[in-house]
C-alpha positions, 0 to 999 in steps of 0.5 A: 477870103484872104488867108495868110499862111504861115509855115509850108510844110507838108501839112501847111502847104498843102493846106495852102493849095486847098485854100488857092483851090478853093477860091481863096486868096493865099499869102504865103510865107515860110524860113525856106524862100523855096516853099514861098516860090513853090506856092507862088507859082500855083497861084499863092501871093508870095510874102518874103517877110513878116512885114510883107506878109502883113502888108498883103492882107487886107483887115480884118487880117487872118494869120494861120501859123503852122509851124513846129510846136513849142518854141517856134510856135510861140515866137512866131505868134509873138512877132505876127500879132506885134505886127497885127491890128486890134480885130485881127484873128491869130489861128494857132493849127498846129499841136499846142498844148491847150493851157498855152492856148489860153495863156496866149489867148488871154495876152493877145486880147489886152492887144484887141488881136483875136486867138482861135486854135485848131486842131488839124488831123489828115497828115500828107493825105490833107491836100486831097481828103481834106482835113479835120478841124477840132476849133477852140476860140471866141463864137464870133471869131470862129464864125467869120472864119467858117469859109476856110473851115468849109474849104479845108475840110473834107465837106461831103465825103460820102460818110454815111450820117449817124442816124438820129443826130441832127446834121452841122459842121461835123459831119462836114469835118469841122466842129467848133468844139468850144472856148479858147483850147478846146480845139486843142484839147479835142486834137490831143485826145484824137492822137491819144487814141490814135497811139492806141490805135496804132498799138493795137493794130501792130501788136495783131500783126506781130502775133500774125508774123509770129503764129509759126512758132504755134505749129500744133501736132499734125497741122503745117505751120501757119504762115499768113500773109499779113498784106492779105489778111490787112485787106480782107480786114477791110472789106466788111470787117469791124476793125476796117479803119483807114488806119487799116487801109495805110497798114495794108498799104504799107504790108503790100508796099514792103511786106516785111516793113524793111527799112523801118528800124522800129523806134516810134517817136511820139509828137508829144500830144500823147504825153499831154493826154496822160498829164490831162487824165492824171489831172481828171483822175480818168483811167487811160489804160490803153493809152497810157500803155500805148505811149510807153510802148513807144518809149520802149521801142526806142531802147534795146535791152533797158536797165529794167530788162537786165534786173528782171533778167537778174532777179529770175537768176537769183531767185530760181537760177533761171537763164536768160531767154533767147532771141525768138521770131523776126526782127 
């Protein structure tokens, strides 16, 4: 099939490439002239404009953006889809929220332009592992685009099937998970978990580096080596994950991380999951905890950490604690 590519970044290029891989003809456009070329030269059809990257695919037209979210996202679906013909598929594979899926949705229908989003996991590792694809939009729209689906996803990567489910897309990495902002709303939900995730696995490690400080009578101090036990977590252990496998990764690559200052930016879609649980009246404990610890690592000493210090000084003449453990 012709797909257009929009956006060659880490994620969209290497998409790009699993495409051209995959038989599928790529016209390829981007701000950077460098990133055009760069895929050009792998086999893409390089479009210098909107206009040229209009030009260069056939109808019906399928226009893949995948730029920043927010502002960047919905000017750049604006000018694509004022350029597009009645039958054409604008897909959205970035980190929208899933209400402005269906408000775009809605406006590009009264054009006949068709919307489909899709939520796309698998990070810089995309190009090799492929990637998952959690897809909102029309059942006919999606079904003429499962070639690419097939394509971009990892297909048979050797995961054992859940017994007693009958096999589909899913187990091929690909789900269409329902109407217009469903893809959206399954990826938010995906990197909700996955901050808890994440929080889980580097509180455990914080406690591992810090068990010195509970040296018991008569016993040598422990001192673990993180990489170590992240590996033999792999190996049978009921917490092994590829979250896990980056973590060992990581811990064998810098094993005392440094480098990393520590402050965790969130991509947003973690915000969106706690608004969605608030609106559903669902309890999200560990999520919600595991987006505000990023907010905190950001801050050293925070308002609210000098009023505890102060209550506990006026209330019991307590001192202030001392800075314990590594960095």
């Amino acid at each position: 099939m012709h797909v257009g590519m929009i956006g060659l970044g880490r994620m969209g290029g290497n998409m790009g490439r699993r495409l051209l891989r995959g038989g599928h003809t790529v016209v390829a456009h981007d701000v950077n002239a460098g990133a055009i070329e760069a895929l050009a030269a792998e086999g893409a059809i390089g479009a210098s404009s909107l206009d040229a990257f209009i030009a260069a695919l056939p109808t019906p037209r399928v226009a893949w953006i995948m730029v920043p979210a927010g502002a960047a996202t919905e000017a750049m679906i604006d000018a694509v889809a004022s350029r597009c013909s009645p039958g054409d598929i604008v897909i959205d594979g970035g980190n929208t929220h899933y209400k402005d899926d269906v408000r775009r949705a809605r406006a590009l229908a009264a054009s006949g332009i068709r919307y489909v989003d899709v939520g796309t996991s698998g990070g810089v590792w995309g190009l090799e592992r492929g990637y998952s694809l959690m897809i909102g939009g029309d059942a006919a729209a999606v079904a003429w685009l499962d070639p690419i689906f097939q394509t971009l996803a990892p297909g048979d990567d050797g995961v054992t099937p859940t017994p007693g489910r009958i096999t589909g897309t899913a187990d091929r990495g690909y789900l269409h998970c329902g109407p217009t902002g469903a893809g959206h709303f399954v990826k938010m939900v995906h990197n909700g978990i996955e901050y808890g995730l994440m929080q889980a696995y580097a509180e455990g490690f914080d406690l591992l580096r810090n068990a010195g400080a509970l040296a018991q009578e008569g016993s040598a101090p422990y001192a673990f080596e993180l990489g170590e036990i992240a590996e033999v977590w792999r190996h049978g252990s009921v917490v092994s994950s590829w979250l896990l496998d980056l973590a060992a990764r990581a811990l064998t690559e810098r094993p005392d991380l440094d480098g990393f200052t520590g402050a965790v930016q969130d991509s947003g879609e973690g915000r969106w999951t706690i608004d969605a649980a608030v609106e559903a009246a669902v309890p999200v404990n560990v999520l919600a905890a595991s987006l505000f610890a990023r907010f905190r690592s950001r801050r050293d000493h925070t308002f609210a950490d000098k009023m505890l210090s102060a209550l506990r000084a006026q209330f019991g003449g307590h001192g202030e604690a001392p800075r314990r453990g590594p960095a």
